[in-house]
C-alpha positions as CSV (number, residue, x, y, z in Angstrom):
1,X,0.0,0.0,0.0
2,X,1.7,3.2,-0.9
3,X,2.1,5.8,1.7
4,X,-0.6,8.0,2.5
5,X,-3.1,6.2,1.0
6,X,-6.1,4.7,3.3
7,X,-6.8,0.7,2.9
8,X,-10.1,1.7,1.4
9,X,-8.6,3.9,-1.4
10,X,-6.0,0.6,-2.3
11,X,-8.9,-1.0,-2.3
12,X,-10.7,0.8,-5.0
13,X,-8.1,0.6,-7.6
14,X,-8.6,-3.5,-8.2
15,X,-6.1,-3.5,-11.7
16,X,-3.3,-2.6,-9.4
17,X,-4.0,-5.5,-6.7
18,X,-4.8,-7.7,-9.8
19,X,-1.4,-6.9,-11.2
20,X,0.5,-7.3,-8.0
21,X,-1.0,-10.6,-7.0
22,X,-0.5,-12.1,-11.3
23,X,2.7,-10.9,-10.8
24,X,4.1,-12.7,-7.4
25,X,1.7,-15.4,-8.2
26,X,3.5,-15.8,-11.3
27,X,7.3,-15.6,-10.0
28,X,6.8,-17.7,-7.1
29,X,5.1,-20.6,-9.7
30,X,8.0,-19.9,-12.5
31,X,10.6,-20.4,-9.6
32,X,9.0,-24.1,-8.2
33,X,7.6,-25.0,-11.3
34,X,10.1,-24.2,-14.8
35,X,13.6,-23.6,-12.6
36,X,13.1,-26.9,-10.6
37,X,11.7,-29.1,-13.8
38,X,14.8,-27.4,-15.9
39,X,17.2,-28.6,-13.4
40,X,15.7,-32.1,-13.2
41,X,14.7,-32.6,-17.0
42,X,17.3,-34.0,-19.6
43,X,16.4,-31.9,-21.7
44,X,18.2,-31.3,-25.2
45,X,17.1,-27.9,-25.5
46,X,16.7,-26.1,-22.7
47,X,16.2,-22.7,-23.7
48,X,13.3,-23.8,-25.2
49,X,11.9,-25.6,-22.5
50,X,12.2,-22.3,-20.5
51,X,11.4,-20.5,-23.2
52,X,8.0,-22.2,-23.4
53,X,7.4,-23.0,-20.0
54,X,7.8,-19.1,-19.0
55,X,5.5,-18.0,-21.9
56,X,2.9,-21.2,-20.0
57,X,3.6,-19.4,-16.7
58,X,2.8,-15.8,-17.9
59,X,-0.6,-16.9,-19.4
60,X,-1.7,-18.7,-16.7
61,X,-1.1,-16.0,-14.0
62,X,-2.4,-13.2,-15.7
63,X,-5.4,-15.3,-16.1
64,X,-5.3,-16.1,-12.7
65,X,-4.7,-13.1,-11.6
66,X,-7.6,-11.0,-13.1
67,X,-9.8,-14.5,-11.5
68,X,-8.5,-14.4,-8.5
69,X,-7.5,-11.1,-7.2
70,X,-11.3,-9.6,-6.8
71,X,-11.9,-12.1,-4.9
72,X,-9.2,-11.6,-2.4
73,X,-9.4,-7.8,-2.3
C-alpha cells in the first residue's frame, strides 16, 4: 500500500491488486515449477523448454490473476 493512502482507497483501484497478485503469483510458480523441472529434465534444448514453459507461466497467471484477485481484495 503506498504511503498515505487509506486501505479503502487501495482497495478501489482492483487493476493494481490484480497486477501485483499475477505478478508474485507468477514468480513464485516460475521459480517451483520451470527452474526446478529445468534442473531435473534431460532436456536437449533447454532454452526452449524455458522458453516455453515461462510464456505457460505468464498466461496462466495473468489469467489467474484477473480471476482471483477480486476475490481476495
Amino acid at each position: 500500500m503506498p504511503p498515505g493512502e487509506s486501505r479503502a482507497e487501495y482497495h478501489q483501484r482492483p487493476l493494481v491488486a490484480e497486477q501485483i497478485h499475477a505478478a508474485l503469483g507468477a514468480a513464485l510458480s516460475w521459480s517451483f515449477t520451470t527452474l526446478a523441472w529445468a534442473a531435473k529434465a534431460r532436456v536437449t534444448a533447454i532454452r526452449d523448454f524455458v522458453t516455453i514453459e515461462t510464456a505457460f507461466t505468464i498466461i496462466q497467471w495473468l489469467i489467474v490473476g484477473l480471476i482471483t484477485a477480486p476475490v481476495l481484495a
